[in-house]
N, C-alpha and C positions, 0 to 999 in steps of 0.2 A: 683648579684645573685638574681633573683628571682622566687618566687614560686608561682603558681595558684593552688589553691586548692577547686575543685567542692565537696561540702559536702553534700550536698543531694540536691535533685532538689527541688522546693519549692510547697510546696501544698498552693493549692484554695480550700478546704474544710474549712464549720463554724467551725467542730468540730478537738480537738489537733488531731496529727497524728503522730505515731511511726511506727519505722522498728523493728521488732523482730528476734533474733536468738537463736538457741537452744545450751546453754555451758551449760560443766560439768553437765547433765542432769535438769537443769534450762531454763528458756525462759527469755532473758534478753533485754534491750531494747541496740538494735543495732545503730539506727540512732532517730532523731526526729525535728521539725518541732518550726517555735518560738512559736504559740500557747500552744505548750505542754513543750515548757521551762518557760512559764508564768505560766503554772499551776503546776509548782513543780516538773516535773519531770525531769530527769536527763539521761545520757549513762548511762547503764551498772545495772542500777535499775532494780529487776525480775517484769515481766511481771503482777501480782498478784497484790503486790503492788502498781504499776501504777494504776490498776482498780479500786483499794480501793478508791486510792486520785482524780482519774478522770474517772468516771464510762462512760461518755461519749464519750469515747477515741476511734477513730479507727485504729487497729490496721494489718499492711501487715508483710507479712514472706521474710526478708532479701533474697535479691538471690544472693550468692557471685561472681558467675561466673559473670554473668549480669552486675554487677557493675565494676571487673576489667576488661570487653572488654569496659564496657561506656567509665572507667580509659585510657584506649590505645587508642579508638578513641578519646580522647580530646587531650591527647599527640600527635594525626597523626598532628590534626590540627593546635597543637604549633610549628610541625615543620617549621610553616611558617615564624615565627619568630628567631630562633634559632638551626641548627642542634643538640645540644648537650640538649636532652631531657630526665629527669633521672626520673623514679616514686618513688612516697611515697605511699605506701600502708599503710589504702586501699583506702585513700581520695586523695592523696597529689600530688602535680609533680615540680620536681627543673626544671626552666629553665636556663640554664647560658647566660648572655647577654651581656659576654663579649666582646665587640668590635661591638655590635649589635645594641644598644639602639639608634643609631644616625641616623640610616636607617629611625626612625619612628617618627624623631622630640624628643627624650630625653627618659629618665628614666618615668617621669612624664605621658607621653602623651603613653609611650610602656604601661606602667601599666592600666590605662583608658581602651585602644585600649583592650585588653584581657576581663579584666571584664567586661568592658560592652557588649563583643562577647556574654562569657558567658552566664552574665545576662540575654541577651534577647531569650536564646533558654532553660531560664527556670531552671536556676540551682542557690545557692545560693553559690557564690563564695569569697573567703577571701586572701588578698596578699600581700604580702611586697616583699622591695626589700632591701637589705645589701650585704656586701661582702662576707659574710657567710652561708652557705649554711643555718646551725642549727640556726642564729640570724635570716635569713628571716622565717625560717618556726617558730620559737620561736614568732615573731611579730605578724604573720597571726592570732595566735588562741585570744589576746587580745588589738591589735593593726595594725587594718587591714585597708591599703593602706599606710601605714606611707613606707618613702623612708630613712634611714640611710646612711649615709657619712659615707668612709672610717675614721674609729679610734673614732666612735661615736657609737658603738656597744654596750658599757657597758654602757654609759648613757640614751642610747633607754630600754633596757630589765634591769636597774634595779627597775623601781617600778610595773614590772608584777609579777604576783604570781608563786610561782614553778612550778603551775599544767600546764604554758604556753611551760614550758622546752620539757613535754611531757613523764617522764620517766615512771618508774613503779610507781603505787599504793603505795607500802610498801613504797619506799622511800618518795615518797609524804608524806603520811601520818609521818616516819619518822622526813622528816623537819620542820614540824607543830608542831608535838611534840616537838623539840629543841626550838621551838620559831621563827624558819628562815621560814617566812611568804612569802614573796618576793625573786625575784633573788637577788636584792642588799644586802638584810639581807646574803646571801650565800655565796657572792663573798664578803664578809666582812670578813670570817674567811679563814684562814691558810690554803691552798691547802692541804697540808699532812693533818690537823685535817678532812678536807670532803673526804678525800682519804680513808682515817684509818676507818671511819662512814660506807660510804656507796658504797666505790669501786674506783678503777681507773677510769673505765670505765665512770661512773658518771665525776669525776674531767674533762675528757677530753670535755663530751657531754656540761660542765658549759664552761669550756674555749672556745667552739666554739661560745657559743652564746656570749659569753662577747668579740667577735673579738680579740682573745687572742690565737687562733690557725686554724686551719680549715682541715677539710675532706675532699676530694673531691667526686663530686659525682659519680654516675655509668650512663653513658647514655645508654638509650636503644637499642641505636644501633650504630656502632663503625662510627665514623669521617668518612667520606669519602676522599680523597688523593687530589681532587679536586671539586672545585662546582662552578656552574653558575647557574644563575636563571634570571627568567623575570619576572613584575609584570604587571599587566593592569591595566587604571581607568577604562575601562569599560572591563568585562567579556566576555571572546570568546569562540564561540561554536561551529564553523565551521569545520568540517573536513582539507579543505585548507589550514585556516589559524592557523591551532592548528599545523601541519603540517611544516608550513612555518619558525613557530618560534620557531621550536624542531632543522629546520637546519640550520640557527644563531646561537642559542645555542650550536651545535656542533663542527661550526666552532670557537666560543668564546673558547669552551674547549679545543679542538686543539691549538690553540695560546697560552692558557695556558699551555700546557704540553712541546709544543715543546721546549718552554723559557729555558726548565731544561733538555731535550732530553728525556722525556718520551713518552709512546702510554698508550690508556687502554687496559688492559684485563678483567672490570667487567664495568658496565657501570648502571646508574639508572636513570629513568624518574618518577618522581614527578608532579602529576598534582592537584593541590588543587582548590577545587569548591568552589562558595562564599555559598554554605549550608554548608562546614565543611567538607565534605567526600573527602577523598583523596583515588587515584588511583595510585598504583606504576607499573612500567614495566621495567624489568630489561633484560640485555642481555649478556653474555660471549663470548669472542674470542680465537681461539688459541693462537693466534699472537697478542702480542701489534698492536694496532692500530692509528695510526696517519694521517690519513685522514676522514674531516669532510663528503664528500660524502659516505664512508663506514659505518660512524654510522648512517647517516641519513637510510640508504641501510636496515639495520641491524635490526631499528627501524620500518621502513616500514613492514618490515616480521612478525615482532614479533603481529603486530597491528593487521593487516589482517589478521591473526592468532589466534587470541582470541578468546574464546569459548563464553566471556560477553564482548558485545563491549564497545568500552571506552564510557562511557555515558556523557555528558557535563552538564547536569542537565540545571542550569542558567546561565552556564558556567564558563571557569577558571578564575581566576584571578591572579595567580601563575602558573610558568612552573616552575621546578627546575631538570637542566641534572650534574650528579656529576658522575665521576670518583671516585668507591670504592678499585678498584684495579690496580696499574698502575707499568710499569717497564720497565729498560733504556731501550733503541734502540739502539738495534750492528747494524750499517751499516758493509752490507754486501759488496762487489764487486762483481754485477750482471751482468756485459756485457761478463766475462768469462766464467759464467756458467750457463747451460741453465737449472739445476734442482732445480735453485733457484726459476727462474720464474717457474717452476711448483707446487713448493711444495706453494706458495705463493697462485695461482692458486686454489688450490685442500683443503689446510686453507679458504681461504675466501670461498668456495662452504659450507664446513663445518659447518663454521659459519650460512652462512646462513638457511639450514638447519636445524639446532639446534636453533636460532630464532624464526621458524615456528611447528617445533613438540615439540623443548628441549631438554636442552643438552646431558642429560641421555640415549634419546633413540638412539643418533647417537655414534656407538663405535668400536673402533677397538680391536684386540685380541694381547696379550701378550704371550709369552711361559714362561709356570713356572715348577721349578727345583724340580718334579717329577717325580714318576713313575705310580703313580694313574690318572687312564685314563681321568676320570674326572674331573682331578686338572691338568691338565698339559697347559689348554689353561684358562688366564681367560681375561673376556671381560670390558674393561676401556672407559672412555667418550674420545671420540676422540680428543675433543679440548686441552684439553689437556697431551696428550699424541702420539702425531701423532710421533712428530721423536722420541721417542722408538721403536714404531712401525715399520717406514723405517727401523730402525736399526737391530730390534729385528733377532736372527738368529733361524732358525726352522731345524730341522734334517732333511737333505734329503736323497730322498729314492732313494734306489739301484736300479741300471738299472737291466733290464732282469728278476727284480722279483715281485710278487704281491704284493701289499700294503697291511702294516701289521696293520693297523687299515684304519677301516672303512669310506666313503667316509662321513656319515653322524651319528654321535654320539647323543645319545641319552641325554637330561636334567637328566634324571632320568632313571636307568635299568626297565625294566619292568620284572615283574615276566612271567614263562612261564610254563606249566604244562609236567613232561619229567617220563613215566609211568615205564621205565628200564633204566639203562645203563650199561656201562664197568666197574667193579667194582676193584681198589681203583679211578683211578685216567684218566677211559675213558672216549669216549666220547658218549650223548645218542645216541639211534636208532631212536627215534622220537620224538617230541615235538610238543604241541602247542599254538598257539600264536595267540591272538585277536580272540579266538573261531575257528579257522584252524591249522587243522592237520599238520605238514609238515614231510614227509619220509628224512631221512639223507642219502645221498649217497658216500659225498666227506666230508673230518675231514682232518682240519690241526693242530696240538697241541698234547698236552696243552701246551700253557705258564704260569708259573704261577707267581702272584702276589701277594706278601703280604704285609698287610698293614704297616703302617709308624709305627712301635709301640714310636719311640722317639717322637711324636708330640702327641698333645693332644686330644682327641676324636678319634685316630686313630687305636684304639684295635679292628680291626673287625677279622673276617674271613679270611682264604685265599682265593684265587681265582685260577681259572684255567680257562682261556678262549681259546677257540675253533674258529676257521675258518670253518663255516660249508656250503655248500651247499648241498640244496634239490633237490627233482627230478624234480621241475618246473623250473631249473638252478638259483633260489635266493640263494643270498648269506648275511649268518649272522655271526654276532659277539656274541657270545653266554659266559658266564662264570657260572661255577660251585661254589658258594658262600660256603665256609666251604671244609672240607677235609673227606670223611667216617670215624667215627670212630677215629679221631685223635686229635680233637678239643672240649675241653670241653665246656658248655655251662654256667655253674652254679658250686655252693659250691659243692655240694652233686656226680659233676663228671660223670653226666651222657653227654655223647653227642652230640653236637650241631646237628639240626635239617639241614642236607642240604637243601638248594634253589637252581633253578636255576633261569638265568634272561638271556634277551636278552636286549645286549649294544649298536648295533648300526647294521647298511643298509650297505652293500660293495655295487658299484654300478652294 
């Protein structure tokens, strides 16, 4: 396990230099600098005091945000080394390296190869590596590059100080008071006696650093199913050859899946530049996918697609293509039926597609079990949900009569302005709509509608909708929102204000 931890970038100013933040209506010093650890000052000291003891101090206002996107861009770039990348806020990040360390020539030469990234783009970095999450981050704050052996965890951290464990204040201060000055002073006494003192929670956080239990971390983003990557000694920048080696990768990852009878359905490209900046581009399919020319296909789209083109700076030095989502393959028997090869056909255009806009905007429509006009179709990402789709059944309509909803449905009803009509439950004489008059001549209705009252938000109005055509022979989908006189609006029992609205265009 180990951890890199960027704690502040290093100043080149003669004079100390602190970060300040505003708690508890105090200004307290947030980060600092070893100039201003030599002259006495400390985390967490109010800003006031600091000035007293170092009048020449300069002093910047903390920017939290700023710091945990610096925090997740440092993470992008560990992923070069470890997929399984976990933060410690606000400074911290666990790498696990397990089964990784050998890639890079050892434990020894991984930890180097990090810090001195760091180092030289200006940050002052602190790291150890243990089998434990809490024993490496417990090392870093006063025993930083040291590499512990499995089952040598309590003999590393016990002659550091408590303040290294990292808990609260209170307790700190607490174990000072006992007399328990160091971790080994701690793990001297009786698990139930520091249990009973200062908490479970405490006992657990001591056992992990004495390699006596462990926690596991959270990575930031979940394992992928599979992964292949490529490294360069020299960096490439080429269109071609960036190209070339995304469909190697492909086919690597194919031969990987086929092994176990998987395809992908979610797919990621990883391209790390030797300045640090990483680029990801990802793609979805309906269909498991088990051919390398497909994702190479897939990738192509998505590329020549991009709003910011993939930039190579000085170029890459890492590809890494990983399967995030992956699931069996039913072979089918395709020579009997020919709407196998269509529906295969009509997925991969799909996919495509959705590649080049995304997947969201490409979508087929479901039928759902209502009666409210505007809930009865709703619209889902194609890819996945295509055979629902084939399947889904819709009401069809009676021969020899006119279609009883409209050929084009409105997002939203629009209001309509309707100066009389048939009073309780006819339909108007006239209306208008979009600033135009329209004279009623032909009314079919009412039908009417009321809301869902068993679901939630669904206590409206009722509705009466009308088939009407005007004298110019349009034809509208009209509804009367409320009932005259029947519907109350509020407490007090007065009646709900009719509306009307137009729903939709017959053609």
């Amino acid at each position: 396990m180990e951890r890199a931890s960027p704690t502040r970038i290093a100043s080149f100013d003669a004079y100390p230099t602190v970060v300040v933040i505003r708690q508890h209506n105090a200004i307290l010093i947030h980060s600092l600098d070893e100039a201003a650890v030599r002259a006495g000052l400390s985390i967490g000291l109010p800003l006031a005091n600091a000035r007293a003891i170092c009048p020449e101090l300069t002093v910047y206002d903390a920017d939290e945000v700023a710091d945990r996107k610096t925090l997740e861009d440092i993470a992008d770039w560990c992923d070069r080394f470890t997929p399984s990348v976990a933060l410690d806020p606000p400074h911290g990040l666990y790498l696990d390296i397990t089964g990784c360390a050998h890639l890079f020539g050892g434990e020894r030469a991984l930890l180097q190869i990090v810090v001195g990234a760091l180092s030289r783009r200006g940050f002052a970095v602190s790291a150890a590596i243990a089998a434990t999450a809490v024993c490496a981050r417990t090392l870093t704050r006063h025993a930083c590059g040291k590499i512990v052996a499995d089952g040598e965890e309590a003999e590393a951290t016990a002659p550091l100080p408590v303040t290294a464990l990292g808990t609260e204040d209170a307790i700190t201060a607490g174990l000072r008071r006992a007399g328990l000055k160091t971790i080994g002073d701690v793990a001297s006494r009786a698990p139930h006696e520091i249990t009973a003192r200062f908490g479970a929670s405490f006992t657990a956080l001591l056992q992990q650093a004495l390699g006596q239990g462990d926690g596991p971390i959270s990575p930031r983003k979940p394992l992928p199913d599979y992964i292949v990557e490529k490294r360069f000694p020299d960096p490439i920048a080429t269109d071609t050859v960036i190209a070339m080696n995304l469909s190697a990768l492909a086919a690597m990852l194919v031969t990987a899946m086929d092994r176990q009878g998987k395809g992908a359905r979610k797919l990621e490209a990883r391209f790390f530049r030797t300045d640090g900046a990483v680029r990801t581009i990802s793609v979805e399919t309906g269909r498991p996918v088990t051919k390398p020319e497909m994702i190479d296909r897939l990738f192509r789209e998505r590329l020549e697609a991009l709003n910011d083109p993939l930039d190579p700076g000085f170029g890459f030095d890492l590809i890494r293509l990983s399967a995030s989502r992956t699931e069996i393959v039913v072979q089918q028997q395709r020579d009997l039926d020919a709407n196998i090869h269509d529906n295969d056909e009509l997925s991969a255009l799909i996919d495509r597609i959705a590649a080049r806009i995304g997947g969201k905007r490409v979508v087929v429509h479901l039928p759902e079990d209502t009666h409210i006009p505007e809930r009865t179709v709703r619209a889902v990402a194609a890819q996945h949900h295509l055979a629902a789709a084939a399947q889904a059944a819709w009401p069809e309509r009676i021969e020899a009569e006119p279609p009883l909803r409209p050929l084009r449905l409105f997002d939203r009803p629009e209001p309509i302005k309707v100066p009389f009509a048939t009073v309780p439950d006819g339909p108007p004489h006239q209306f208008t709509w979009r600033r135009v008059t329209h004279a009623v001549v032909r009314v079919e209705g009412p039908e009417r509608i009321a809301m869902e009252w068993w679901k939630q938000n669904s206590d409206g109005p009722t509705r009466d909708y009308f088939r009407i055509e005007d004298a110019a022979g349009l034809r509208f989908w009209i509804f009367r929102d409320g009932l005259y006189e029947s519907e109350p609006a509020d407490d007090e029992g007065e009646p709900a204000p009719v509306r009307w609205f137009v729903h939709g265009l017959f053609a």
